[in-house]
C-alpha positions as CSV (number, residue, x, y, z in Angstrom):
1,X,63.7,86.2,63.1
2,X,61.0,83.4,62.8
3,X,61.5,80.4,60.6
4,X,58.0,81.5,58.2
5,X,58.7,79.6,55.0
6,X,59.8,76.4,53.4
7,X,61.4,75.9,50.3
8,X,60.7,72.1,48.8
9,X,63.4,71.6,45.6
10,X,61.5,69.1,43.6
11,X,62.7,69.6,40.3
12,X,65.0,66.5,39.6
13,X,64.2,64.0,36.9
14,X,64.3,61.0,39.1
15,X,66.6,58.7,37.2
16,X,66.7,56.3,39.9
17,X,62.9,55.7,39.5
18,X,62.7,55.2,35.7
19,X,60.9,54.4,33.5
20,X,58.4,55.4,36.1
21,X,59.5,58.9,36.5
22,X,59.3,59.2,32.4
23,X,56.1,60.4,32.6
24,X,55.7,60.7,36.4
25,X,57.4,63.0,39.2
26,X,59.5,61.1,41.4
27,X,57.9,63.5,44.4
28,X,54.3,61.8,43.4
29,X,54.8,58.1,43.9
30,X,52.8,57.1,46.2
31,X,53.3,56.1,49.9
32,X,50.3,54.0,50.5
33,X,47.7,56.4,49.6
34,X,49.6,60.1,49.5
35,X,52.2,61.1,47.3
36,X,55.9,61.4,48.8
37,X,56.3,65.3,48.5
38,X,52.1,65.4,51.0
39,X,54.5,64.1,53.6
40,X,57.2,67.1,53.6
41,X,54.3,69.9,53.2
42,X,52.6,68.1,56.7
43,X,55.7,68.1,58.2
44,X,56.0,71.7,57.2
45,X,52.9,72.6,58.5
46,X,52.9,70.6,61.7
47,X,56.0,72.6,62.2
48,X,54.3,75.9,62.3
49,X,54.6,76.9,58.4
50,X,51.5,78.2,56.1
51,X,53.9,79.1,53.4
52,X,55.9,77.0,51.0
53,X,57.5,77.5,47.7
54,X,58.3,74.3,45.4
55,X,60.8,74.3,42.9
56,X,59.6,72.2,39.9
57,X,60.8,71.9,36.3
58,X,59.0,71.2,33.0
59,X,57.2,68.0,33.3
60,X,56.5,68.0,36.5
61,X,52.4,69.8,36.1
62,X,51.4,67.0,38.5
63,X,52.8,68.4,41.6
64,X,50.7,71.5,41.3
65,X,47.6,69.9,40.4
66,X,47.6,67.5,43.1
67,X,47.3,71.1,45.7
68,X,45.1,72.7,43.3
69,X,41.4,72.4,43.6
70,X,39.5,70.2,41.5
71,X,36.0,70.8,41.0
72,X,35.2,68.1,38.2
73,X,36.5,65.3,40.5
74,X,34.8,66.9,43.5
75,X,31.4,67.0,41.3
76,X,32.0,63.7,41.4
77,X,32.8,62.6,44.6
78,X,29.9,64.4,45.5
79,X,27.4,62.5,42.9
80,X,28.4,59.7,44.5
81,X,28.2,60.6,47.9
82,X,31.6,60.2,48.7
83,X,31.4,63.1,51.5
84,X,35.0,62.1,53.4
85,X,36.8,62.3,50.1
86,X,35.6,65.5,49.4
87,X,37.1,66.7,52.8
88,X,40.0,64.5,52.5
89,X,41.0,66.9,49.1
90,X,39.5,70.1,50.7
91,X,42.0,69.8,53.4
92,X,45.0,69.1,51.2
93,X,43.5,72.2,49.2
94,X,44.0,74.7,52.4
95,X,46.7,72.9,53.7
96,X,49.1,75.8,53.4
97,X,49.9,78.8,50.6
98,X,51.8,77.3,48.1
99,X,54.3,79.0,45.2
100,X,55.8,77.2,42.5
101,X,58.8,78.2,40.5
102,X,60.6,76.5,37.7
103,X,64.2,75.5,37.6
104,X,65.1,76.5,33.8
105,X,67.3,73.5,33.6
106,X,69.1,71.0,35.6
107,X,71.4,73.1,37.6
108,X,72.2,71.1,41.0
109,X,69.7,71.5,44.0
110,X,71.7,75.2,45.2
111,X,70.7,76.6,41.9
112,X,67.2,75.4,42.6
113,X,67.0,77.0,46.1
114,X,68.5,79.7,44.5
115,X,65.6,80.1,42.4
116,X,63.0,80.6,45.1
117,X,64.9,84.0,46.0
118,X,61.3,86.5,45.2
119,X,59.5,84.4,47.6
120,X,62.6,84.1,50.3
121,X,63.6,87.9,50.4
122,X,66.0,88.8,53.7
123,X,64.7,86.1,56.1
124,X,65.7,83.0,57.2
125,X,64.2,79.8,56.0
126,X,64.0,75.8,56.0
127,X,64.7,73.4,53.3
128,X,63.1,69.9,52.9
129,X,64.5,67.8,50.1
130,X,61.8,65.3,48.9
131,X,64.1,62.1,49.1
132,X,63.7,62.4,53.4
133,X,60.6,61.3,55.1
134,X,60.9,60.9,59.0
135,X,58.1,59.1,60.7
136,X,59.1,60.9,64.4
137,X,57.1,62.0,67.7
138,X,58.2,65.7,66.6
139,X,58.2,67.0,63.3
140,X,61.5,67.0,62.2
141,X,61.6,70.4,61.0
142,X,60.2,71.5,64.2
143,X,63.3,70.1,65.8
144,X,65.6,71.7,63.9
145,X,63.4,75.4,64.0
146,X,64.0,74.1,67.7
147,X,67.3,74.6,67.4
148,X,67.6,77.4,65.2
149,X,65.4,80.0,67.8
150,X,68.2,78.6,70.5
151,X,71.4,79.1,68.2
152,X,70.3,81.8,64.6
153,X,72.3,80.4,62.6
154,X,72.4,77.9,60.0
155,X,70.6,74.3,61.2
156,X,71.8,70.9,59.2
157,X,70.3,67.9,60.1
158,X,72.5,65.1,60.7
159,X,71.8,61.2,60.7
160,X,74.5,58.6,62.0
161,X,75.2,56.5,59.5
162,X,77.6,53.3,58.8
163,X,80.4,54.4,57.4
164,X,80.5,51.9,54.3
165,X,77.8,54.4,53.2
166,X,80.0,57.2,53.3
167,X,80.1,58.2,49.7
168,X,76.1,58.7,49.5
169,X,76.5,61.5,52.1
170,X,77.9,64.7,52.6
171,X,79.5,63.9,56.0
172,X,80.4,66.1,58.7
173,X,82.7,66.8,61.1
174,X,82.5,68.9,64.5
175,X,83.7,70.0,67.4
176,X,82.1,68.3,69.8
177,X,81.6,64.2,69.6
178,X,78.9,62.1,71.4
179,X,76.1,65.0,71.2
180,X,73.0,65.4,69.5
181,X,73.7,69.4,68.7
182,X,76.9,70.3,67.7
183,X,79.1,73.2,66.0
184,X,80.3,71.8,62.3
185,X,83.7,72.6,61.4
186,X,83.9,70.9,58.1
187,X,81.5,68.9,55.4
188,X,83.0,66.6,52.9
189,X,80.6,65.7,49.7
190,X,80.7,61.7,49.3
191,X,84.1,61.1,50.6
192,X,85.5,57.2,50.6
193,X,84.6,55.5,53.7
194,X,88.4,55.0,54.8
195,X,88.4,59.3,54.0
196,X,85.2,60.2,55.9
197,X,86.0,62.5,58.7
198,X,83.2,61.2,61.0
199,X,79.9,59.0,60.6
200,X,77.6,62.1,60.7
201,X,75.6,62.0,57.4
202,X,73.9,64.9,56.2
203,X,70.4,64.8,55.5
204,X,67.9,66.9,53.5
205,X,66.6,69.0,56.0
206,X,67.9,72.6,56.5
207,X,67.5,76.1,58.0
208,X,68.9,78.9,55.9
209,X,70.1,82.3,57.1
210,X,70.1,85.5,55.0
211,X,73.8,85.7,55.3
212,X,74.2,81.6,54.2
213,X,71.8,82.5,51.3
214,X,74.2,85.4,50.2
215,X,76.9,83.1,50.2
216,X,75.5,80.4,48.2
217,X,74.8,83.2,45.6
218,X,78.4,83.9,44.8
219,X,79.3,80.6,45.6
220,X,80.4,78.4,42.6
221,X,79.9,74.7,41.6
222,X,82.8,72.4,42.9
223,X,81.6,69.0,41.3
224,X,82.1,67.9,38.0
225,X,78.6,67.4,36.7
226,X,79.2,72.1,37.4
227,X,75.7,72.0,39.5
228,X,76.0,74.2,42.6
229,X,75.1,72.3,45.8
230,X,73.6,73.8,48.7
231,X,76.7,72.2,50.7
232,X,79.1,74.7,48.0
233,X,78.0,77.1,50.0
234,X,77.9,75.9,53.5
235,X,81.3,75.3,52.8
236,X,82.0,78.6,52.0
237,X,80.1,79.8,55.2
238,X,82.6,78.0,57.4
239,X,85.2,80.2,56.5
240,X,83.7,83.2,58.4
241,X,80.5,81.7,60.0
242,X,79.2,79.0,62.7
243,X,77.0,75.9,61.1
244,X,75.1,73.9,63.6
245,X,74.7,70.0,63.2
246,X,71.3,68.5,64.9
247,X,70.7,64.4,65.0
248,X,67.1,64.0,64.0
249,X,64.9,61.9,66.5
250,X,62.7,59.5,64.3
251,X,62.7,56.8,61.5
252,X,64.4,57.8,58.1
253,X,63.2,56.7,54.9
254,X,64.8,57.5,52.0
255,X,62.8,57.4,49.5
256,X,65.0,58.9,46.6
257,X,66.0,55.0,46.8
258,X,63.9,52.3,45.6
259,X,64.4,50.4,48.6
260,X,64.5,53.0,50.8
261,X,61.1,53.8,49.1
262,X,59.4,50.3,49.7
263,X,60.6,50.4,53.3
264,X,58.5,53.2,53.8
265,X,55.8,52.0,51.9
266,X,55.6,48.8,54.2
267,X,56.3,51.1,57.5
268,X,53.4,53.5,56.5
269,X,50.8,50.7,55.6
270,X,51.6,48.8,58.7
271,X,50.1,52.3,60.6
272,X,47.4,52.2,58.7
273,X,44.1,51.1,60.5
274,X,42.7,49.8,57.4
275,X,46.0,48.1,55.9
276,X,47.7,46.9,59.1
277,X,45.9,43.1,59.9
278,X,45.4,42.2,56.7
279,X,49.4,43.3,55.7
280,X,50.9,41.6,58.7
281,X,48.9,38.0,57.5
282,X,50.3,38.7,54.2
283,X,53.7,39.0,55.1
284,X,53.7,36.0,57.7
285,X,53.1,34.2,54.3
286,X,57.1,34.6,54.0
287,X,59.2,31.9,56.3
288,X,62.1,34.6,56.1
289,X,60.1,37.4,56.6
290,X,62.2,39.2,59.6
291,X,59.5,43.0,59.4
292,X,58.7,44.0,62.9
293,X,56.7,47.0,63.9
294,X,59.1,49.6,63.8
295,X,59.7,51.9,66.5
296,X,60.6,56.3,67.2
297,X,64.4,56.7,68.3
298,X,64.6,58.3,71.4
């Protein structure tokens, strides 16, 4: 079956953000002039997806609004004769069809995938958590449906990572080393550097199969806080099923971390036409400035 939909789980308070995220989702800080979640929905849909189902929570109206038309701010735009505006929000508008559904309460990022189940049905999908942005040559969910149409069954993708920065991971470990695709054989959540099986981190990009999704239904929460992770039941896949590891080609930001967040900020500006000269003068201004153009990971 064909990789047709997208679940986004956006409904986390972003505690890491406040007091920004107070009155603000963390999903719709802005990345130079688009809001962080605008960046998963084009990926989605450069990846071959027109439907997309976000999980939000109370609070969180602004997500919704921002796809919704507006025809008081298009007046005007159009008042003012601010025509590429207008088509700038038109697009965004028709971008793709998009559901919402709310998380009741806060009951892990499983739970909220969980909640999406009307929209999902008996087909397999793809996950993009909102903290992952890549900047790559190819989407990075088309890589990983990529994958999926070779293997049908469950996709994670993978990062290397050091492993000092073990325990903000679920880490892998597989059967096969040195490759980009691989067959996982276990997933550890946040284990100690000197405990991590590999240097594989798990990232927030995912294809789930009806049979993964069954399994994360009966599956129960194993950390403290008692949310239910999406890697609860991956885990408890393993025992009868094959999970597939893929290394992402591209430039991670992580933007769930404030300076994971300004590093994309500054990468995306320096891209921008508009931003680009005038950005680069102003950081020469700094004698220990070391930014350099960044470049795609082959």
């Amino acid at each position: 079956m064909k990789i047709k939909k997208v679940v986004i789980p956006a409904a986390g308070l972003g505690t890491r953000f406040l007091p920004a995220t107070k009155s603000l989702a963390k999903e719709m800080l802005p990345i130079v002039d688009k809001p962080c979640i605008q960046y998963l929905v084009e990926e989605a849909v450069a990846s071959g997806i027109k439907e997309i189902i976000i999980v939000t929570s109370n609070g969180k109206e602004s997500i919704k609004n921002h796809f919704s038309p507006s025809t008081k701010l298009k007046e005007h735009l159009r008042k003012n004769k601010k025509v590429a505006y207008i088509k700038e929000l038109e697009k965004i508008e028709k971008m793709a069809k998009i559901h919402y559904v709310k998380q009741p309460f806060p009951g892990g990022d499983g739970h909220a995938i969980l909640c999406a189940k009307k929209y999902i049905k008996n087909e397999p999908f793809a996950v993009l958590f909102g903290d992952d942005i890549y900047d790559s040559k190819v989407p990075a969910l088309k890589q990983l449906i990529k994958e999926y149409e070779k293997y049908q069954s469950p996709i994670v993708g993978i990062e290397e990572i050091d492993k000092k920065d073990s325990e903000k991971y679920g880490i892998v470990d597989s059967k096969t080393k040195n490759s980009s695709s691989f067959e996982i054989i276990n997933m550890v959540e946040k284990p100690k550097p000197q405990k991590a099986p590999s240097n594989l981190g798990i990232i927030g990009k995912y294809i789930v199969t009806p049979e993964l999704f069954k399994t994360l239904s009966k599956s129960k929460p194993a950390s403290k806080s008692k949310e239910l992770r999406l890697i609860d039941g991956m885990k408890g896949y393993l025992k009868s099923g094959k999970i597939r590891g893929l290394k992402i080609k591209g430039q991670r930001f992580d933007t769930g971390d404030k300076l994971g967040y300004l590093k994309a900020v500054i990468h995306f500006a320096l891209k921008n036409k508009e931003l680009s000269a005038k950005l680069k003068q102003y950081i020469k201004k700094f004698p220990d400035s070391r930014l350099k153009p960044t470049t795609f990971d082959e």
